[in-house]
N, C-alpha and C positions, 0 to 999 in steps of 0.2 A: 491347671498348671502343667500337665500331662496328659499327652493324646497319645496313645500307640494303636494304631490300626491296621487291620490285615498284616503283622509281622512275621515272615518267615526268615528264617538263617539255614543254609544251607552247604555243609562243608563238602569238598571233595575229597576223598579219603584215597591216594592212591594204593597200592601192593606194595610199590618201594618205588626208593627214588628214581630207579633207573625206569619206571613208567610215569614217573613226572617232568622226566629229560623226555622222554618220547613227546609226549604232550607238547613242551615248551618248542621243539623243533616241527611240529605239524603232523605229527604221527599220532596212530591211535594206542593209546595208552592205557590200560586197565585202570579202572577205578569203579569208586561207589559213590555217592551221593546220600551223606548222610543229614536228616533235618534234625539240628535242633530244635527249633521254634515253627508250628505250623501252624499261623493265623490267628497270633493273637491279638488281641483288643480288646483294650481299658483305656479308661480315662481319671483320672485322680487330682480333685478339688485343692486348692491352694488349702496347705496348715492340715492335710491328711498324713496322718504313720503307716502307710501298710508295709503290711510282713508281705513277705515273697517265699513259699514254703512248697515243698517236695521234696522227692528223692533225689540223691547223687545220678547224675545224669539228663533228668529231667529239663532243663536250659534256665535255669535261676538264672548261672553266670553270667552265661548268652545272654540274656535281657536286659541284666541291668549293664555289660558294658553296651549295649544297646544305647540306651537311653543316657549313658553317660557320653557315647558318641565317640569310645572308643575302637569300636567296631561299629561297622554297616550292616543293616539288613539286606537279604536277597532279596527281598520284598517288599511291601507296606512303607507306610511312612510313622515318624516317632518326632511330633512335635513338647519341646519344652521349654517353658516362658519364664528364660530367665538362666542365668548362669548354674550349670551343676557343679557339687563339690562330690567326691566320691573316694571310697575307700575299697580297692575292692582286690589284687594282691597287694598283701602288703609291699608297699613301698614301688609299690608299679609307679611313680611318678616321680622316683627317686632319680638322681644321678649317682651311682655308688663312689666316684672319686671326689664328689663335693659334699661338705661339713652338713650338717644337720642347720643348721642356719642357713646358709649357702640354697641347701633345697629347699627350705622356708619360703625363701625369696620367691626362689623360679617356680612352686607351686601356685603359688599367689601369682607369681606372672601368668600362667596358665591361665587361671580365673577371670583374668582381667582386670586385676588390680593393679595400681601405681605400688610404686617402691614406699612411699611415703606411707600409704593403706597400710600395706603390712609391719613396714617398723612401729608403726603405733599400737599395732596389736603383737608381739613381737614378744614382748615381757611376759604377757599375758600365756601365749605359746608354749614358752619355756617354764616357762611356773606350773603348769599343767603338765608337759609330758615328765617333769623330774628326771631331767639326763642330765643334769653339774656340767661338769666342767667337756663331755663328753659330745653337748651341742657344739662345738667347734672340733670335733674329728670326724675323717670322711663315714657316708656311710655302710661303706665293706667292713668299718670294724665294730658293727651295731649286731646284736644279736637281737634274736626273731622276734622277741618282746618289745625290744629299743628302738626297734622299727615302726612296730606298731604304735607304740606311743608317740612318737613322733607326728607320726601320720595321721592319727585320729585327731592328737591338737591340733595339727596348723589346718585339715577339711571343717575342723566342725568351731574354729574359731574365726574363719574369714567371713562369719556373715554370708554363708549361700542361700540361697531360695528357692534350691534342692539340695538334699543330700540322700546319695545311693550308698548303701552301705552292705560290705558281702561278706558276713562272718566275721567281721571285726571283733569282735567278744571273744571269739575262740583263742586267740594268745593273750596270753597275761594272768597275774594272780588275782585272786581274788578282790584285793584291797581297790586294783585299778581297774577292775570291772565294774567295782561298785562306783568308782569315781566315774568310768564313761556313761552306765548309762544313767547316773544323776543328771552327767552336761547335755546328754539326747533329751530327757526329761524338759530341760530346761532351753532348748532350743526349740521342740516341739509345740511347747505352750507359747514359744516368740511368736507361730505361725511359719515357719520353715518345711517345706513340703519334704518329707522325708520314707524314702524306698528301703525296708529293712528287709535283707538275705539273713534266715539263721535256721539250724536245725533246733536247735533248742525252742521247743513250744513252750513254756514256760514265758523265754522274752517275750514269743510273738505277741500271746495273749496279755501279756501285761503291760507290754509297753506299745500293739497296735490295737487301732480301732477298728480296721480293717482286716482279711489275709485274702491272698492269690494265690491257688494253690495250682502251679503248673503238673502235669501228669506227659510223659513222653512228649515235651515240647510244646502241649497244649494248655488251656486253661480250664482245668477240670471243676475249681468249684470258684465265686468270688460274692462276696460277703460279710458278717461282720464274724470279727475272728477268731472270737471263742466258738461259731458254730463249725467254718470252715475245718477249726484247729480239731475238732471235735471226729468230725468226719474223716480228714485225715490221717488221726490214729487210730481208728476201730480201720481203716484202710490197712496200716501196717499191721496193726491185730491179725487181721484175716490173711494178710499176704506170708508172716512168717507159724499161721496155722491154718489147718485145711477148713475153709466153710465149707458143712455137711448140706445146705440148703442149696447149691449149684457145683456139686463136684460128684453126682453120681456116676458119669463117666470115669472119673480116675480111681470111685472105689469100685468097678469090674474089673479094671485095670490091675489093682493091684489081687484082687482076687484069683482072674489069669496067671499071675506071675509068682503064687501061691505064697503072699505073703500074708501079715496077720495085718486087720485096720479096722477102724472106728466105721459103724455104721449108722450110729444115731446116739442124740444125748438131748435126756428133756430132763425138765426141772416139773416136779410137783410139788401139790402142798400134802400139809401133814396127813390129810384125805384120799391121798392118790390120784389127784385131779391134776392134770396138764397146764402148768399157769408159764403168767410171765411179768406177774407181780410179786411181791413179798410185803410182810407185815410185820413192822420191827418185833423184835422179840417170840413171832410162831415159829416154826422150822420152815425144813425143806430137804425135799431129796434130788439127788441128780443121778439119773438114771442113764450109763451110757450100758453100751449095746455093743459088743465088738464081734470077727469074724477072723476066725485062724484054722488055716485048710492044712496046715501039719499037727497030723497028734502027737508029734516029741515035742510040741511049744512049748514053753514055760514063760506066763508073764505076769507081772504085777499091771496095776489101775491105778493113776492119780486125778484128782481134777482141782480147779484154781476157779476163785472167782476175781475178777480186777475189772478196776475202774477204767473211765477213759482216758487217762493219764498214766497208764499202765500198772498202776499201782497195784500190787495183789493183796488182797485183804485178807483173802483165807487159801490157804492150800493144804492139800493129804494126798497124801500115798499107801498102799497096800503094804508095803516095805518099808516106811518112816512110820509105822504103826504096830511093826511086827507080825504081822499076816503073813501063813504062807503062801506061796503064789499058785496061780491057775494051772493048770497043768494039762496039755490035749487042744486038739484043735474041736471044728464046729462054732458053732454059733451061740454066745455068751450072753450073761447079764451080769449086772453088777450099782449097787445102788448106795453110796455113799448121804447117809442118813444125819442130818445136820438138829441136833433137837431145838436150839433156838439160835437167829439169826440177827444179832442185835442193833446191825445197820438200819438207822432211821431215813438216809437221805442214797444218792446219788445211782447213776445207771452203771450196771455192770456185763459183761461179757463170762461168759462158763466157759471152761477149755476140759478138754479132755484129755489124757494122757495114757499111751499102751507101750507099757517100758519091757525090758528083758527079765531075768531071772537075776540079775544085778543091780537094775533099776538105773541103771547108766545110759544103757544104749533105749532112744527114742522108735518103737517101730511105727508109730503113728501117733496125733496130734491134731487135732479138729476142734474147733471154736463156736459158738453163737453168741455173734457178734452183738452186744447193745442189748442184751437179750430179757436181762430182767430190771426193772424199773418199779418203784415206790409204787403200792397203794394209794397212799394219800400222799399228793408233789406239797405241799405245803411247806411254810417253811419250818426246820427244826432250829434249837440253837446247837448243836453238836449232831459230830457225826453218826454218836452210838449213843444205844441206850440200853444203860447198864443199872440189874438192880440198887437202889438205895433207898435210903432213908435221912429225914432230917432228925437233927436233935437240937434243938436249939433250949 
């Protein structure tokens, strides 16, 4: 349903206008050449959902007005079989001095639909977005929600056999989130090829079968989407804390510049053996290791364990505990002693923490990422396993 091959998008970014005037008159003008998209290629099966996921920046945007053909590639070609409907700023296809009907029409004109097509769906439109009496005023007097709901009815009521969709979820309360992604729900099982944009992993995994995950304009992972989604977040795991297993450069670095940091963090079991299992209900200790080259230091210790959904199951601190803090530089230990660990299921990441003498200011922060994983992967019925008993 979707060929995108070899695609690159390449903007020219000048210093200022008065070197984009130089340009337009044949003079050389400063500029830079910045790539959003550098060669990417996929292909996507008629009646597929994929999510479209990365960071801000990454060219999500770029791609899908790409493939919606509102923009050109600098490069490659993006074939698509069959008419797109897309969502992608709000009200990008609006006219703002004509009524919410009014732009009903001329989106469905867009499409390539007759006048007749869309009056017949038209009720249906308006019964969905819940604008009263407000679909016949233009839309400059729509607020950011009023738009969106608009918008979202008349793309995903005209029958397309694609729909690109960018953050759409992000406006609106609750009640009409739940009502949009019932109708995505319900237009996906039609068989309707549909492109989802959203930060929120949550949707992705639930509502794609697929994810693409672009990375500085490329395609870094593609797959199905609970693995990609998976990947992705131990990615931002690692990127908003420092992985100790490829950053021994930057801990000399900070060691030159005489500050205090994480040197290493391992998890044992209750034996003092190096693992990267657990056994619901044994302990565990996690062992970090820090380094601080002023002896007026004063710091506290904390450590976190969280799932791949960022979720954090357990965390302590040296100062949420009443401990007083370390005192002195050189080379430390410290071993927060867990006596049983009641998690029966999922993979977790251990983070480290070396806070001040307030426990406010962060001076270092290191992760292993995915690091500890079940004994036995089996399945459990619950997460935890907590003493009990029956009485019956």
């Amino acid at each position: 349903m979707i060929r995108v091959e070899g695609v690159s998008k390449v903007y020219r970014v000048y210093a200022s206008p008065t070197e984009r005037l130089k340009r337009f008159l044949g003079r050389r003008g400063r500029y830079i050449d910045f790539a959003a998209l550098r060669d990417v290629t996929f292909t996507i099966d008629p009646g597929e959902a994929v999510g479209i996921i990365g960071e801000n920046g990454a060219g999500k945007s770029t791609l899908l007005k790409i493939v919606s053909e509102t923009t050109a590639p600098t490069s490659g070609t993006v074939e698509v079989d069959g008419p797109v409907a897309s969502i992608l700023e709000l009200g990008a296809a609006f006219h703002p001095d004509f009524s919410g009907r009014e732009n009903a029409m001329l989106y469905g004109a867009l499409l390539g639909m007759d006048r007749e097509a869309v009056e017949s769906r038209m009720e249906t439109i308006l019964a969905f977005a819940e604008l009263g009496e407000f679909i016949d005023h233009p839309i400059r007097s729509y607020s950011t929600g009023m738009t969106m709901r608009l918008a979202f009815a008349v793309a995903t009521h005209l029958d397309p056999r694609v729909l690109v969709i960018d953050e759409a979820l992000a406006v609106g309360d609750g009640y009409f989130q739940k009502k949009c992604i019932d109708r995505l729900l319900e237009i996906r099982d039609s068989g309707t090829t549909i492109l989802f944009c959203s930060h929120s992993m949550f949707y992705v995994t639930s509502f794609c079968g697929r994810a693409i995950w672009l990375r500085e304009g490329a395609v870094e992972r593609d797959g199905r989407a609970s693995a990609v989604v998976a990947e992705y977040e131990e990615f931002l795991l690692a990127r908003e804390r420092r992985r100790l297993d490829d950053d021994q450069d930057r801990a000399s670095d900070r060691a030159a510049r005489g500050e205090a940091f994480i040197r290493s963090i391992r998890v044992l079991d209750p034996e003092g053996r190096e693992t990267g299992t657990y056994v619901p209900g044994r302990g565990l200790v996690i062992e970090i290791v820090w380094e601080a080259t002023s002896s007026a230091g004063v710091y506290h210790l904390g450590a976190a364990l969280e799932r791949r959904d960022a979720t954090r199951i357990f965390g302590s601190a040296t100062f949420w505990d009443g401990l007083e803090p370390v005192r002195g530089g050189g080379v430390r230990t410290a071993r927060l002693v867990i006596d049983e660990l009641p998690v029966t299921q999922g993979v977790y990441s251990v983070s480290a923490f070396l806070f001040d003498e307030s426990g406010i200011h962060i001076h270092d922060q290191a992760v292993l990422t995915a690091h500890l994983q079940p004994a036995d992967p089996g399945w459990k019925p619950g997460l935890l396993e907590l003493p009990h008993r029956w009485e019956v």
